[in-house]
C-alpha positions as CSV (number, residue, x, y, z in Angstrom):
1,X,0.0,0.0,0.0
2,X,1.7,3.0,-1.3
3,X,1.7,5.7,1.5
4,X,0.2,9.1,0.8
5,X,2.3,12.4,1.0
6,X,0.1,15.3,2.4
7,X,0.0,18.5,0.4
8,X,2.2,20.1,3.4
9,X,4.6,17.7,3.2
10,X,5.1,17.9,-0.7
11,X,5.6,21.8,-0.4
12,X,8.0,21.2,2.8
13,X,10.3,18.4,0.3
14,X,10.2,21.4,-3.0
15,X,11.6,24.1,-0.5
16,X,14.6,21.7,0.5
17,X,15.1,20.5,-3.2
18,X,14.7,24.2,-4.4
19,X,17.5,25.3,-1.4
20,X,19.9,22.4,-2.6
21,X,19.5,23.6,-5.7
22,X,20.4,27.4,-5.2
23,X,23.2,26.2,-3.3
24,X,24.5,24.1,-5.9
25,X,23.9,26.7,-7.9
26,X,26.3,28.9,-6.1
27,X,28.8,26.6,-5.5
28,X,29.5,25.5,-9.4
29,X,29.4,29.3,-9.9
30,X,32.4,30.1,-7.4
31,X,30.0,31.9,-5.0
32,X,30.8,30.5,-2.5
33,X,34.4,30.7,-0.3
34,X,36.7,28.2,-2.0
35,X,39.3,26.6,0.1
36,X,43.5,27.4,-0.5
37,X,44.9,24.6,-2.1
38,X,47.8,23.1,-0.4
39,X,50.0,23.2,-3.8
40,X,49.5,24.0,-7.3
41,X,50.5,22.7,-10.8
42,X,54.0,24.7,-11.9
43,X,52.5,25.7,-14.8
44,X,50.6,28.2,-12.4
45,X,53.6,29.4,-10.2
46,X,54.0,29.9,-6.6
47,X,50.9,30.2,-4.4
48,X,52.9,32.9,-1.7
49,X,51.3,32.8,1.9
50,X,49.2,35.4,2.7
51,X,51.3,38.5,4.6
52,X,50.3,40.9,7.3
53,X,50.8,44.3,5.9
54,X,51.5,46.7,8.8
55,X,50.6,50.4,8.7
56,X,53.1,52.5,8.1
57,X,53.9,56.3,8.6
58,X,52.8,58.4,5.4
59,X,55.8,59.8,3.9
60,X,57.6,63.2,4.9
61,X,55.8,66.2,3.7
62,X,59.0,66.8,1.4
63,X,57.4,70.0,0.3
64,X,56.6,71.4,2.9
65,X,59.9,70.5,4.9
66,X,62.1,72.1,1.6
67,X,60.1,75.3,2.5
68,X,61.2,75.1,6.0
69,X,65.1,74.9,5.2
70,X,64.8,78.2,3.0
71,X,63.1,79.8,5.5
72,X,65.5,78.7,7.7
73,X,68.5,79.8,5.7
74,X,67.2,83.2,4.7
75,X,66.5,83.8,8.9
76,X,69.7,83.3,9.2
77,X,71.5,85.8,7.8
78,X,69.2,88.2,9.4
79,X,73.1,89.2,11.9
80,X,73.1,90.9,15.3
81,X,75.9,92.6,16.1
82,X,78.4,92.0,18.7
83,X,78.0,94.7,21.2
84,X,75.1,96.3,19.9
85,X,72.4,94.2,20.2
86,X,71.6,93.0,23.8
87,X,72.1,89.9,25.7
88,X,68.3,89.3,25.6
89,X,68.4,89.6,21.4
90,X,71.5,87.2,21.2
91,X,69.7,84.6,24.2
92,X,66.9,84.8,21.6
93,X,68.7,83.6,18.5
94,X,70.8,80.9,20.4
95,X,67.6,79.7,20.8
96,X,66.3,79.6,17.6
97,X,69.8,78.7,15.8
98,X,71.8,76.8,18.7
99,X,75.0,76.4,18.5
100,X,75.0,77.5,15.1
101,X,74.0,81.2,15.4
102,X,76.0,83.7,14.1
103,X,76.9,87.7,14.8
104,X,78.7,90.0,12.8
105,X,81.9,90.8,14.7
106,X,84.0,94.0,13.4
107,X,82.6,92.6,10.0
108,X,83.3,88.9,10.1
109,X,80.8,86.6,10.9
110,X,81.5,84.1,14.1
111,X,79.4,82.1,16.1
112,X,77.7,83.6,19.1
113,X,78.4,80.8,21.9
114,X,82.2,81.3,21.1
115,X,82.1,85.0,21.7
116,X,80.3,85.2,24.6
117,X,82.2,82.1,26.4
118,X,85.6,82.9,25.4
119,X,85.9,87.1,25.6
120,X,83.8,87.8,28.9
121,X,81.8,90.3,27.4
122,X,80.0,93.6,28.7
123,X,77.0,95.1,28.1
124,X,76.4,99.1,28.5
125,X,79.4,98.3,31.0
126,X,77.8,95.5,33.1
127,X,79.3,91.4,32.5
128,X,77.3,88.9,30.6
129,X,77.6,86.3,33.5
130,X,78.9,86.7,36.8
131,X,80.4,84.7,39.8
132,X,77.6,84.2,43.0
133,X,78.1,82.6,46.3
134,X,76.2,79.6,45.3
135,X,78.5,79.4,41.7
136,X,77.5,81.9,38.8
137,X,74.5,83.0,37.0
138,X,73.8,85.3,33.9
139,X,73.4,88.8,34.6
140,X,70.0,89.7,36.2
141,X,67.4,92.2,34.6
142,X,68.2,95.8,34.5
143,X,65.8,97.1,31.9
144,X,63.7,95.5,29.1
145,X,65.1,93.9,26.4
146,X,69.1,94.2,28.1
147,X,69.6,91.0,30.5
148,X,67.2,88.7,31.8
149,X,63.5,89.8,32.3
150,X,62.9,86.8,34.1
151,X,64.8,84.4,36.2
152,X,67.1,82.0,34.3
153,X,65.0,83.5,31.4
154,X,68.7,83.6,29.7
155,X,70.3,79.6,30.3
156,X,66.5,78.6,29.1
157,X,67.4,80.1,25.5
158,X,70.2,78.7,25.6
159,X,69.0,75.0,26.1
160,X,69.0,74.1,22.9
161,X,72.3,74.4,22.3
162,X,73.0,71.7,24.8
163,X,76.2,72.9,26.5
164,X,77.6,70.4,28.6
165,X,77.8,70.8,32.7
166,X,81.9,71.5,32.6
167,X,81.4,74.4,30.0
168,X,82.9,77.2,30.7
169,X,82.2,80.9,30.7
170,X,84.9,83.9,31.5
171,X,84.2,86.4,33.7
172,X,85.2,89.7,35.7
173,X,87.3,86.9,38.4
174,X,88.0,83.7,36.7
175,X,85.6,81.3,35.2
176,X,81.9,79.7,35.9
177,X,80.6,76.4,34.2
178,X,77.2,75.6,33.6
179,X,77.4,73.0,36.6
180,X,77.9,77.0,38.9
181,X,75.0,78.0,36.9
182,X,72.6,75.4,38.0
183,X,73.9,75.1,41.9
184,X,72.8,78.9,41.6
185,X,69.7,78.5,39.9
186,X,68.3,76.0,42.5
187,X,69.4,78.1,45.7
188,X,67.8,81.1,44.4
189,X,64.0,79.6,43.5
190,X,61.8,82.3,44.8
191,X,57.9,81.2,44.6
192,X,57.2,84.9,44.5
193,X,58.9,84.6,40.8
194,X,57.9,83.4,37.7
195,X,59.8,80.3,38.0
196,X,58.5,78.8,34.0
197,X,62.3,79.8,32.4
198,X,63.9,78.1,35.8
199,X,62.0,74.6,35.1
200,X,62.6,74.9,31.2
201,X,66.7,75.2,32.2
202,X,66.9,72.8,35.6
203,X,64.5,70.1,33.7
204,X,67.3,69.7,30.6
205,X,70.0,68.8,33.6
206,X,68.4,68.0,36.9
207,X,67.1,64.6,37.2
208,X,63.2,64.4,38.1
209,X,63.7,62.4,41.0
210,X,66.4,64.7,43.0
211,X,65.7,67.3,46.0
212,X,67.5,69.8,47.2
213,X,67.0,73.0,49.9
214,X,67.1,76.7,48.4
215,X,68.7,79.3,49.9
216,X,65.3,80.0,51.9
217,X,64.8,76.7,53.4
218,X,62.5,75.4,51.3
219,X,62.4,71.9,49.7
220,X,62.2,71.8,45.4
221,X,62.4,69.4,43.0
222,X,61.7,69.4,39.4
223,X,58.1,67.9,40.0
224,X,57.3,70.5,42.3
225,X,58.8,72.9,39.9
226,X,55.8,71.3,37.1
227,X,53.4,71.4,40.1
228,X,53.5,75.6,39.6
229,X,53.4,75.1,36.4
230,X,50.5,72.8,36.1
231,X,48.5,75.8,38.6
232,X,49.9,78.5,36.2
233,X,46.9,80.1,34.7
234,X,47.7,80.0,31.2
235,X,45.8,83.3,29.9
236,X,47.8,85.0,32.6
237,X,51.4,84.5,31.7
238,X,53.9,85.7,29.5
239,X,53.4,85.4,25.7
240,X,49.9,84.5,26.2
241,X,51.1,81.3,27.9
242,X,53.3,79.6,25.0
243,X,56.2,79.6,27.6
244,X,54.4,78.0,30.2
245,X,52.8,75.1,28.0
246,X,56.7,74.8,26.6
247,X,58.3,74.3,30.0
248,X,55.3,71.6,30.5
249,X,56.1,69.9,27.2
250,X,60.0,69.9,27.7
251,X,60.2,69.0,30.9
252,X,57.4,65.9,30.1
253,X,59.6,64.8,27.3
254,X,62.6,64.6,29.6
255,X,60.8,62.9,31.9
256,X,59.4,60.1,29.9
257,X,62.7,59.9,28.2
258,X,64.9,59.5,31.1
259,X,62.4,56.4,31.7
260,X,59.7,58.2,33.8
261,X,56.1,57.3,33.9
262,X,53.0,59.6,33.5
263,X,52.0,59.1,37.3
264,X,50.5,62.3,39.7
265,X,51.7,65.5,38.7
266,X,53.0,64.3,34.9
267,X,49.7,63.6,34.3
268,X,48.1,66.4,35.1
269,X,50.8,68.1,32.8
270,X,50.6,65.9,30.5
271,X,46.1,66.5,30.7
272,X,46.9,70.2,30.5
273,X,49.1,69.9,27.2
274,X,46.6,67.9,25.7
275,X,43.7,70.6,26.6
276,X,45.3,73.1,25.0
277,X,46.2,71.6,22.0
278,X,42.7,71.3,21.2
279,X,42.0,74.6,22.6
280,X,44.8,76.1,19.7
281,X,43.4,73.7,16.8
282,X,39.9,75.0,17.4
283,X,41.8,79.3,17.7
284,X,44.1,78.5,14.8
285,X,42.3,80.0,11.6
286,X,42.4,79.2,7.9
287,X,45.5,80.4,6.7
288,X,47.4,78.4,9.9
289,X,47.7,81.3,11.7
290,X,46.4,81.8,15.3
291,X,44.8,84.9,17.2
292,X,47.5,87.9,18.1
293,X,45.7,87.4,21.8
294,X,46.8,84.1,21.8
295,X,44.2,82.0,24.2
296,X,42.2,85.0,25.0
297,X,40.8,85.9,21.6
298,X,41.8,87.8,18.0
299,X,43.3,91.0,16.6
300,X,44.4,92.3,13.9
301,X,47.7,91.8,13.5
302,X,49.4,94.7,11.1
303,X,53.2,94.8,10.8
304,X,55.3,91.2,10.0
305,X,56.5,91.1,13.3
306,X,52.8,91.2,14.9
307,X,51.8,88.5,11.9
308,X,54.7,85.8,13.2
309,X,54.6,87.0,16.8
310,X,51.6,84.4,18.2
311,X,51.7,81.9,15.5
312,X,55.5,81.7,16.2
313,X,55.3,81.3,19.8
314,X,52.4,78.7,19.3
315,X,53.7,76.5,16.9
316,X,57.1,76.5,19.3
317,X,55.3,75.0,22.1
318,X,53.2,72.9,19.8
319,X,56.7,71.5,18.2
320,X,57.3,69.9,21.2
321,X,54.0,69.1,23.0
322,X,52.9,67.2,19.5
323,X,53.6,63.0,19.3
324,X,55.2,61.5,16.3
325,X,51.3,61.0,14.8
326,X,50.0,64.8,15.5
327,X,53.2,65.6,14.0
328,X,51.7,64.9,10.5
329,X,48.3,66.4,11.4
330,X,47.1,68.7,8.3
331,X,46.7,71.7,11.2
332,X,49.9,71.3,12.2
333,X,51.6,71.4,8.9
334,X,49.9,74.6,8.1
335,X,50.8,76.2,10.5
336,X,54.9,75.5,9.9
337,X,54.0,76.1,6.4
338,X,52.2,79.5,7.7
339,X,55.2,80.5,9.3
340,X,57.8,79.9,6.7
341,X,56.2,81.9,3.8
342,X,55.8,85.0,6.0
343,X,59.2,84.4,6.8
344,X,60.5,84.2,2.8
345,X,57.9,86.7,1.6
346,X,59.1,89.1,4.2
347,X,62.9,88.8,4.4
348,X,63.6,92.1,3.6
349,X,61.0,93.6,6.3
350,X,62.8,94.1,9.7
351,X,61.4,92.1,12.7
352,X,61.5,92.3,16.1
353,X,63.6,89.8,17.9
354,X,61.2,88.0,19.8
355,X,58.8,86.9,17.5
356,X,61.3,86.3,14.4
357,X,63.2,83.8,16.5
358,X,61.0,82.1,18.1
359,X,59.2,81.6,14.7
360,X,62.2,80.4,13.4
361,X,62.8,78.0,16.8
362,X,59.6,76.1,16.0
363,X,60.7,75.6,12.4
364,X,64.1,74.3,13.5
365,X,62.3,71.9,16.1
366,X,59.6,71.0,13.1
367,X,63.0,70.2,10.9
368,X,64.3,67.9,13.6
369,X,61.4,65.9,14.2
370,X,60.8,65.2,10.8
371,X,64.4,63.7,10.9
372,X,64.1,62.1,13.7
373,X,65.7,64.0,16.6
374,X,62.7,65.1,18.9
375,X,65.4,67.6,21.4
376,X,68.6,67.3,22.8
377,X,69.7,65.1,25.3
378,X,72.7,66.7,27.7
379,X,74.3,63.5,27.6
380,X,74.7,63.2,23.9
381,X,76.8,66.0,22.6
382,X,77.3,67.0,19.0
383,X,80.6,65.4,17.5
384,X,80.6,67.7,13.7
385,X,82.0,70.8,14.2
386,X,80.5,73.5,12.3
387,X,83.0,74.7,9.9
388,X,83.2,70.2,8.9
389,X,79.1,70.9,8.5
390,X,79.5,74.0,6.2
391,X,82.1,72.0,3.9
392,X,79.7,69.0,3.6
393,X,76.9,71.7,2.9
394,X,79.2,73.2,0.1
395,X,80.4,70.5,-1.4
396,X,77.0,69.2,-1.6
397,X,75.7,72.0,-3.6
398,X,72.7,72.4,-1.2
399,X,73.4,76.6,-1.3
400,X,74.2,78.7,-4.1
401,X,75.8,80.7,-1.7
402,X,78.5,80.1,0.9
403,X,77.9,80.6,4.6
404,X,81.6,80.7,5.8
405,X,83.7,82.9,6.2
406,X,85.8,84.7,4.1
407,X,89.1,82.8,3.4
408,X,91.5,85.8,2.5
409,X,90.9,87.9,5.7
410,X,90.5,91.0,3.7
411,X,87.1,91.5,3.2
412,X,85.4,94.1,5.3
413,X,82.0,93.4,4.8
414,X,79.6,90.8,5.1
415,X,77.8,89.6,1.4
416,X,74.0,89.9,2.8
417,X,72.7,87.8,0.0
418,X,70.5,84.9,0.2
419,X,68.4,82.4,-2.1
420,X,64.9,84.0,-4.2
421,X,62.2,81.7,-2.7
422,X,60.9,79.3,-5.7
423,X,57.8,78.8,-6.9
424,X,56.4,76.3,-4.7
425,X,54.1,73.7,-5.6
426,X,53.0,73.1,-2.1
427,X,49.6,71.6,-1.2
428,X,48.1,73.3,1.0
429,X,45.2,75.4,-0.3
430,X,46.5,79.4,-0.5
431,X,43.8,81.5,0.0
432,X,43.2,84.4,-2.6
433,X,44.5,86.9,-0.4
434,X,48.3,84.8,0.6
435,X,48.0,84.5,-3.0
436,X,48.1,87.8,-4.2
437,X,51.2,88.4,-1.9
438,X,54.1,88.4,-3.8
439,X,57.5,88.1,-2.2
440,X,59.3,91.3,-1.7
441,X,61.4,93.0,-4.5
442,X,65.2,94.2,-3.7
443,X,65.5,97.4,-1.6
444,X,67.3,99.7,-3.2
445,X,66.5,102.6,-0.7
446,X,68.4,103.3,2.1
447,X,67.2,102.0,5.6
448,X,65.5,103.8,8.1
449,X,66.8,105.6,10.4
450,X,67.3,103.8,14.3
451,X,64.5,106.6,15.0
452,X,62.3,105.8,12.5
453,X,62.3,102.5,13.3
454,X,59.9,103.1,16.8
455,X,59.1,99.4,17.6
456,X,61.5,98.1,20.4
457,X,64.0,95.5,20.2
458,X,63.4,95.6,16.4
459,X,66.3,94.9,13.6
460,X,66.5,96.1,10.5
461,X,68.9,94.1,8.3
462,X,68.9,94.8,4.3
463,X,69.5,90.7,3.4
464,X,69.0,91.1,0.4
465,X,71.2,94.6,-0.7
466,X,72.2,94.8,-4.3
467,X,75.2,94.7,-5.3
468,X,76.0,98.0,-5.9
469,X,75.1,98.8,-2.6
470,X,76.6,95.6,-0.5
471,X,79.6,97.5,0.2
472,X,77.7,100.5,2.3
473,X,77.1,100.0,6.4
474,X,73.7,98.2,6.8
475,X,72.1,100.1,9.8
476,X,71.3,97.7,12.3
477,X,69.5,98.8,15.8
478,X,70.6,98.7,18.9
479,X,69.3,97.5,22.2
480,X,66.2,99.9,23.8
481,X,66.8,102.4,26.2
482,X,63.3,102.9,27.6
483,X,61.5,100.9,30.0
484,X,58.3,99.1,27.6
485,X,56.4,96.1,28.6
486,X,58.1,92.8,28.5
487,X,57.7,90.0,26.3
């Protein structure tokens, strides 16, 4: 007896025969995942295992960092002048340049670290540096823009060129080393002081873990020194704050490079970096600039110097607060590459000290980066002299023009010439207005007058003098008189 399939049943058995039959379907089509053979005929080649492709860094901005070096190079030749300009100008371009910057001398050229170490020198009749009961120290403030205008404002600008702790300085009785210099720095801490240039010296030397008693009685260390720091209100300090957040960053980076762990007060530095990074990428506007107020709000910024000021502070501290990865970020890049046009489209305006060198600080510590070296260690010291650097630079054709010094010893002048910026192809979008600046033609007039020239602690350096005129005096100013807010 034949058994009977009800009509559910029947339409139960076509969905299963119509599934198998998709499915087959599929599979004779190569729908479906196919398995990796084990081997292959040799007619077909090699079947290569499959590899794990890491991400990797996206390459250097190459553009961008061959805008940099011009900027860099044409800075450079922007001299002070031994005797002329103050210690605070020189400080300043140590710390843009290092080791490497360069005055004009009774008209040679010779690097700035060497004069002032070797020939005790005096300014308006009072020493450089000078011998203390508790070792030396650079000569305190007298008036604005002469000596210090903080404490240990002057061995903070000097940092970069990382000096080590037996070099020697001359003065009025004998001889002081940086080692006298930081005895005398830790005895005097006064709370009552701004102490940000104190940490942004003692943290490049001191080890974060070591105490000592000041002069007053009172117990320091360098985490107590990032503790003040940390409470510093940032709107409140000098340079809207872009010293303050700098001293944080450097002395964070030495920390965790000395093997150091983000722990209690580093991390509340490290928070307050972070806070106002975001605060500056949200300030900094289109063209990579950032408000003249800094944290507080905008202005209208008029002359070069006033264009550079802010941004060129910012960017400093940003150099170094920034990781490896934010130092690719597109905001970050334009605001080096804001800095370095102003500075090639303006290199035959004159600037005033602070800004132009600490814009040209943060593009040095931009350069570095990008090569690999983040800042200097004290216990690594340069082993290439410059004059071995200049040859290399020479013989690699890198300049069209040479930055030594004269070989003869009979010139009397300087040759104030540098490289025309290019036409750069960089990537960044130029808005209509950068567009329509075009870099500055040869000044054939003669320069102001020192009276003229109102703004203090401003230079005024012809770089680019033609040559009929390279021979005359380029008038360069000297160190204010009158007592003007510091910067």
């Amino acid at each position: 007896m034949t058994e009977k399939i009800s009509l559910p049943m029947t339409c139960k058995l076509l969905k299963i025969n119509l599934l198998l039959g998709i499915i087959s379907l599929f599979t004779f089509c190569g729908i479906t995942e196919a398995k990796e053979p084990i081997s292959a005929p040799a007619e077909q080649g090699a079947i290569h295992s499959p590899r794990i492709i890491t991400k990797s860094r996206r390459s250097k901005n190459f553009d961008l960092l061959k805008l940099v070096k011009e900027a860099i190079k044409i800075s450079e030749r922007r001299y002070l002048v031994a005797n002329e300009h103050s210690p605070w100008q020189i400080y300043h371009g140590m710390n843009a340049f290092r080791r490497d910057f360069k005055i004009e001398k009774d008209g040679e050229v010779v690097r700035a670290i060497d004069w002032i170490s070797k020939t005790n020198p005096q300014f308006r009749d009072l020493p450089w540096f000078e011998k203390t009961v508790h070792g030396g120290r650079a000569h305190k403030y007298t008036v604005p823009y002469h000596f210090e205008g903080h404490p240990n404002q002057s061995l903070a600008l000097m940092v970069m060129s990382n000096l080590p702790t037996d070099f020697e300085f001359k003065v009025d009785n004998g001889t002081i080393t940086i080692a006298d210099i930081i005895h005398n720095a830790k005895m005097d801490i006064d709370p009552r002081e701004e102490l940000t240039w104190t940490l942004w010296f003692l943290t490049h030397y001191v080890d974060t873990e070591e105490t000592w008693t000041t002069r007053l009685g009172e117990t320091w260390s360098i985490e107590k020194l990032v503790g003040d720091q940390v409470k510093t209100k940032v709107t409140k300090s000098a340079c809207g704050g872009s010293h303050n957040l700098y001293s944080l960053a450097v002395s964070r980076n030495n920390h965790l490079r000395d093997g150091g762990q983000l722990r209690g007060v580093w991390v509340q530095a490290d928070q307050k970096l972070k806070r106002y990074m975001m605060a500056a990428r949200s300030l900094q506007r289109r063209d990579g600039s950032f408000p003249t107020h800094y944290f507080r709000g905008y202005g209208s910024p008029k002359s070069f110097s006033e264009q550079i000021s802010s941004s060129g502070h910012m960017m400093e501290w940003l150099m170094v607060a920034a990781s490896d990865r934010q130092m690719e970020d597109e905001w970050i890049e334009r605001g080096i590459y804001y800095l370095a046009k102003k500075l090639i489209d303006n290199r035959d305006q004159s600037a005033e000290c602070g800004p132009l060198y600490h814009a040209v600080s943060a593009l040095n510590i931009y350069r570095d980066r990008i090569n690999g070296v983040a800042w200097p260690d004290p216990n690594i010291q340069p082993t290439t002299s410059v004059q071995q650097e200049e040859v290399v630079e020479k013989e690699s054709k890198t300049e069209a023009i040479p930055r030594s010094l004269p070989q003869t010893g009979n010139e009397k002048k300087i040759p104030r010439l540098a490289i025309r910026p290019k036409a750069d192809q960089f990537q960044f979008p130029v808005t209509k207005k950068m567009d329509e600046k075009k870099i500055s033609k040869k000044n054939e007039t003669e320069p102001e007058s020192v009276a003229e020239q109102s703004t203090q602690g401003k230079l005024a350096i012809g770089i680019d003098t033609p040559e009929a005129e390279a021979e005359k005096k380029v008038e360069i100013l000297a160190a204010p008189e009158n007592d003007t807010p510091l910067k």
